[in-house]
MIDOSE-1310 file (N, C-alpha, C; in nm, 2 decimals, decimal comma, always signed):
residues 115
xxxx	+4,77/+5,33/-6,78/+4,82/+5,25/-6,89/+4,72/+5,14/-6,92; +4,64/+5,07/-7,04/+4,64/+5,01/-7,14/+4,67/+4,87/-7,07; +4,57/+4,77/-7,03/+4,61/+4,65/-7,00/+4,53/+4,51/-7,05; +4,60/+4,42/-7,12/+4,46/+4,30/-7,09/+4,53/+4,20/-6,99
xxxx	+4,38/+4,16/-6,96/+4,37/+4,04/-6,84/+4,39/+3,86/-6,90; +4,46/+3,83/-6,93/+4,47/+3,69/-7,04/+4,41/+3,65/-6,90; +4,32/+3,55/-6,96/+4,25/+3,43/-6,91/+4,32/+3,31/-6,93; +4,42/+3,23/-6,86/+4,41/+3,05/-6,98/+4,36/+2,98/-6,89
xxxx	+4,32/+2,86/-7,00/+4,27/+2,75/-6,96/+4,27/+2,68/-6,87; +4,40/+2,68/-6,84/+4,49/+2,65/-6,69/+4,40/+2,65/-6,56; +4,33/+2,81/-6,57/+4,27/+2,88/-6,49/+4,33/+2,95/-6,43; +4,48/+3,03/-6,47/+4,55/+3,11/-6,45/+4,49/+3,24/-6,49
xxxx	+4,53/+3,39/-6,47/+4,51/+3,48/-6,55/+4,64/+3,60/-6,52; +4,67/+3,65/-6,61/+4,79/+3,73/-6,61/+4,75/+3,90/-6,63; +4,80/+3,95/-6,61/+4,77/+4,08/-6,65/+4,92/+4,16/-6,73; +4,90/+4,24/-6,82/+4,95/+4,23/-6,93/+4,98/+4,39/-6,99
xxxx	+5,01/+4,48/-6,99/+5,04/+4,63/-7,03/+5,11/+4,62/-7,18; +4,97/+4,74/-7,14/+4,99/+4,72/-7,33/+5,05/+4,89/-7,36; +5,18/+4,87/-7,43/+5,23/+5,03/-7,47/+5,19/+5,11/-7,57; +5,21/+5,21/-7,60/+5,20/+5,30/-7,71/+5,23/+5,22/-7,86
xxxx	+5,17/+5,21/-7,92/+5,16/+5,15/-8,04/+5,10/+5,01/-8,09; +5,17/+4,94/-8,15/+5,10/+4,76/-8,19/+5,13/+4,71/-8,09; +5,08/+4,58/-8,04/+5,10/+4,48/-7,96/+5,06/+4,35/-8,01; +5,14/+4,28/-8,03/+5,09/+4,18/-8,13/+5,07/+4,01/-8,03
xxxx	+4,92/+3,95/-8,10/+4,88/+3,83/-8,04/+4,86/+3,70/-8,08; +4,94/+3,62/-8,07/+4,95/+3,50/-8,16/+5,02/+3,33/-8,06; +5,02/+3,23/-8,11/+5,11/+3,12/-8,07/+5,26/+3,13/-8,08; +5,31/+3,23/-8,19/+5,45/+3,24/-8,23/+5,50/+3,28/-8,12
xxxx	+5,60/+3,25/-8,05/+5,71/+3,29/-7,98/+5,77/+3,46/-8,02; +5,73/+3,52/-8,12/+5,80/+3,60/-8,12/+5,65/+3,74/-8,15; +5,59/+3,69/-8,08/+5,41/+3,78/-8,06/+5,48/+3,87/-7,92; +5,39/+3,99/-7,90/+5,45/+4,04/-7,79/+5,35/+3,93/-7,68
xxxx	+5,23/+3,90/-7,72/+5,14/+3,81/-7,63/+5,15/+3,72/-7,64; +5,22/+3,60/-7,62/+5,20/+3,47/-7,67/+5,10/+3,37/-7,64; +5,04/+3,30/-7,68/+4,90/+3,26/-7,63/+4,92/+3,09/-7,70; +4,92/+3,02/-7,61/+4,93/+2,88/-7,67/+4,83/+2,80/-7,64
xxxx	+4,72/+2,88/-7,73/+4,58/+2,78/-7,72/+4,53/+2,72/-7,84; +4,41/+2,65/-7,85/+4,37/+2,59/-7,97/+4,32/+2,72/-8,07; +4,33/+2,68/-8,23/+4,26/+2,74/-8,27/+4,32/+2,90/-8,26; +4,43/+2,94/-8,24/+4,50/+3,10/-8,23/+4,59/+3,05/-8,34
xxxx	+4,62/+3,18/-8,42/+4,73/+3,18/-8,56/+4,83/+3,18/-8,47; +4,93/+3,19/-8,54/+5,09/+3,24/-8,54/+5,08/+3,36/-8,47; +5,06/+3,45/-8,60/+4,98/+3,60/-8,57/+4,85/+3,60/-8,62; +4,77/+3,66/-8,49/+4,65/+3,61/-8,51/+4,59/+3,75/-8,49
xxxx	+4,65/+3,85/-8,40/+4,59/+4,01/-8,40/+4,66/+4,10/-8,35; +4,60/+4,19/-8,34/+4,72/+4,31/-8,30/+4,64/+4,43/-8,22; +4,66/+4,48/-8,12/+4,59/+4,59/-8,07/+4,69/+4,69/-8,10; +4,59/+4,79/-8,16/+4,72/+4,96/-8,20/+4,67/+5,03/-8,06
xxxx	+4,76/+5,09/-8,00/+4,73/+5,19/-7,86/+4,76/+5,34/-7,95; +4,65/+5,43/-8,00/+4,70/+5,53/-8,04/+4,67/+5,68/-7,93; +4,70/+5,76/-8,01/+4,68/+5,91/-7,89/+4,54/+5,89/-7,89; +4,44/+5,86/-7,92/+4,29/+5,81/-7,88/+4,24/+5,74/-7,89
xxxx	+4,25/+5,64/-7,97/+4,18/+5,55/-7,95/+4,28/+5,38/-7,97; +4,18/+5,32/-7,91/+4,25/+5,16/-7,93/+4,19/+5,08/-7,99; +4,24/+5,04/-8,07/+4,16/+4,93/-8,21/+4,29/+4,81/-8,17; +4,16/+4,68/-8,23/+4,17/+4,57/-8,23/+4,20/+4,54/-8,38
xxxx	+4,30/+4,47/-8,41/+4,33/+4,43/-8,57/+4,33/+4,27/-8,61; +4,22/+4,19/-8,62/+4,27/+4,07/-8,68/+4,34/+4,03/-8,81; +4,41/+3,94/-8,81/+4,50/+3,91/-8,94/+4,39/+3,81/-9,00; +4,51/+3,77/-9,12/+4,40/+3,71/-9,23/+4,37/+3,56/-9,23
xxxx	+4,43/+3,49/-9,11/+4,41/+3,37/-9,08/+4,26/+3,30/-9,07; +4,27/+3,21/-9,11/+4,13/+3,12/-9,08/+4,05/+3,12/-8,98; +4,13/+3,16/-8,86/+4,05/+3,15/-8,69/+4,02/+3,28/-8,68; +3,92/+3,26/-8,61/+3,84/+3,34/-8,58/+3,85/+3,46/-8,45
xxxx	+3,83/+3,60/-8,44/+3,86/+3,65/-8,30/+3,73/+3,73/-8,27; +3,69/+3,71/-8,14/+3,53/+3,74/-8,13/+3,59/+3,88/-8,00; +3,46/+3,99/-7,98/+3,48/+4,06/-7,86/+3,33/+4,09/-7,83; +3,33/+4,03/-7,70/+3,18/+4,04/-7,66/+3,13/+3,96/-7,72
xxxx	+3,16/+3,84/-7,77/+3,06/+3,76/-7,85/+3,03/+3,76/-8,03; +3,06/+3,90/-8,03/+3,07/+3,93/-8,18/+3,18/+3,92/-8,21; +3,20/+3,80/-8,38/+3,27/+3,78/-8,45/+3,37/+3,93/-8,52; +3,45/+3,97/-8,50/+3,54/+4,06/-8,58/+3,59/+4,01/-8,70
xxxx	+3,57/+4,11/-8,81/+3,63/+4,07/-8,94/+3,75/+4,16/-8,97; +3,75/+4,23/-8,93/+3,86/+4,37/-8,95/+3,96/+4,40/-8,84; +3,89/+4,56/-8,87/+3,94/+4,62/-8,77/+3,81/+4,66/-8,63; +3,81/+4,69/-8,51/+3,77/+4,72/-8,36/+3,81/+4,83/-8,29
xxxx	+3,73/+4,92/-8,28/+3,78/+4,97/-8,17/+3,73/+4,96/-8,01; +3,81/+4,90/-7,95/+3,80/+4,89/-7,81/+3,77/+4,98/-7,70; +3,68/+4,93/-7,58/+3,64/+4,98/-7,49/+3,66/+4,98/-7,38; +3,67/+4,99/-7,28/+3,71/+4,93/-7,11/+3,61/+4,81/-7,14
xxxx	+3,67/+4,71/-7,07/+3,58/+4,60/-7,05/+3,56/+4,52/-7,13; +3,59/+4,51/-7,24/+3,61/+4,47/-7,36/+3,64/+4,29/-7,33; +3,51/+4,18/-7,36/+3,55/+4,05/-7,34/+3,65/+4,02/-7,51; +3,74/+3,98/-7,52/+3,84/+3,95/-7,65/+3,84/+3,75/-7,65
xxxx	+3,79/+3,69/-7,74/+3,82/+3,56/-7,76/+3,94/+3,52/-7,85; +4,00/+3,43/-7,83/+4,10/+3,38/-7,96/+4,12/+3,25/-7,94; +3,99/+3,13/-8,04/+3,98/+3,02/-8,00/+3,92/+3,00/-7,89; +4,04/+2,91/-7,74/+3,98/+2,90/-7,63/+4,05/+3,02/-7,56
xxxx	+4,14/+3,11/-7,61/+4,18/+3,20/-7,49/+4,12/+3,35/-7,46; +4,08/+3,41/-7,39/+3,98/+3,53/-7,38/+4,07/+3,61/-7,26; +4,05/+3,74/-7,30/+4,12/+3,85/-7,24/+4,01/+3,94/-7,24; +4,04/+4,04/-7,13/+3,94/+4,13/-7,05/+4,05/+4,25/-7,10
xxxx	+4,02/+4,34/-7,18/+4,04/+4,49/-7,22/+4,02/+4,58/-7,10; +4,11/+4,64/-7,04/+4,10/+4,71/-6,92/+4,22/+4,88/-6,99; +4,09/+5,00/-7,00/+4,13/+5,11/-7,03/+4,21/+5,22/-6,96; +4,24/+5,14/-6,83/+4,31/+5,21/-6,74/+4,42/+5,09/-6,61
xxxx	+4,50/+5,17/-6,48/+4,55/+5,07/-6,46/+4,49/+4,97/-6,35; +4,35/+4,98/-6,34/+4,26/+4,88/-6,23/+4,28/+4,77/-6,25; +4,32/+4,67/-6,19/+4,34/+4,54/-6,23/+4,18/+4,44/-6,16; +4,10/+4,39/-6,19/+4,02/+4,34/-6,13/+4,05/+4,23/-5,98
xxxx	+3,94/+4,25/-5,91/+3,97/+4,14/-5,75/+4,04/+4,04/-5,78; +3,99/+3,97/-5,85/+3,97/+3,81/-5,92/+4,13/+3,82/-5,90; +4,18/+3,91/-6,02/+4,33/+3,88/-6,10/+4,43/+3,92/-5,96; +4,40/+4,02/-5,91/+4,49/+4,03/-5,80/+4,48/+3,92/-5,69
xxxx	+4,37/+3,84/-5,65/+4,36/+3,76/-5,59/+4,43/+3,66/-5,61; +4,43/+3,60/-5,73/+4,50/+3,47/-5,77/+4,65/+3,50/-5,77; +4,72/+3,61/-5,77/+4,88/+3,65/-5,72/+4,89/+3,64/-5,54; +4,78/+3,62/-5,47/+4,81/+3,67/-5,39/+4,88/+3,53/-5,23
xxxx	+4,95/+3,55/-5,15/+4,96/+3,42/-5,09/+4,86/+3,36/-5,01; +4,85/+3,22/-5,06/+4,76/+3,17/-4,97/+4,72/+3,22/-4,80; +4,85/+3,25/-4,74/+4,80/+3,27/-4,61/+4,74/+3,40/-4,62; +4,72/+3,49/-4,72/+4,64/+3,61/-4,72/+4,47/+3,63/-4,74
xxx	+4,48/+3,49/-4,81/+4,35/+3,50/-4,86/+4,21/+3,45/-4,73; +4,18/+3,52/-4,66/+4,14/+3,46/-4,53/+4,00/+3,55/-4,54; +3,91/+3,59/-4,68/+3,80/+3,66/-4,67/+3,68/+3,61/-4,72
C-alpha cells in the first residue's frame, strides 16, 4: 500500500496510507491530510491512487507545491521516493509498504534505541 512520510517542523514525522482513490492535502480540518504549516491552502492538493498510476493534483491556490525541487503547476505523476513540498511541510512518497529507519526510529522507545 501507497504511503507518505509527513515531515513537520516540529521534527516529528508520521507515516500516513494512502487508499485507492483521492487523498486530499490541505490546513482544513476536513483534508484527509491535514497539515498546519505556513504557506499550505485549505485544499491545497490531492494525490489520485489509481489501478496504475499515482498522480499528484495541485489546486488553484496561490501557494505553491514543489516535488523534488520542481515547482508543479498541474497535474504529477508520482514515483517511489518522491520529495513533495507544501510551503514548510515536505513528505517523502513511498510506493510500497517500507517505511524508512529514520521514521520507525522516532516511534520507537527510548530504552530501544541503544545503536
Amino acid at each position: 500500500m501507497p504511503r507518505l512520510i509527513v515531515m513537520e517542523s516540529s521534527g516529528n514525522a508520521r507515516s500516513v496510507a494512502l487508499n485507492l482513490g483521492e487523498t486530499t492535502i490541505g490546513r482544513a480540518e476536513t483534508n484527509d491530510i491535514v497539515v498546519s504549516a505556513e504557506q499550505v491552502s485549505q485544499v491545497h492538493a490531492s494525490i489520485l491512487i489509481g489501478p496504475v498510476l499515482v498522480t499528484l493534483k495541485t489546486s488553484s491556490s496561490g501557494h505553491s507545491t514543489f516535488v523534488n525541487g520542481t515547482r508543479v503547476h498541474e497535474t504529477l505523476v508520482l514515483a517511489n521516493g518522491d520529495v513533495i513540498r507544501l510551503g514548510t511541510c515536505e513528505m517523502r512518497f513511498l510506493a510500497d509498504d517500507k517505511v524508512p529507519q529514520a521514521v520507525r526510529r522516532s516511534h520507537v522507545d527510548s530504552r530501544e534505541r541503544r545503536d
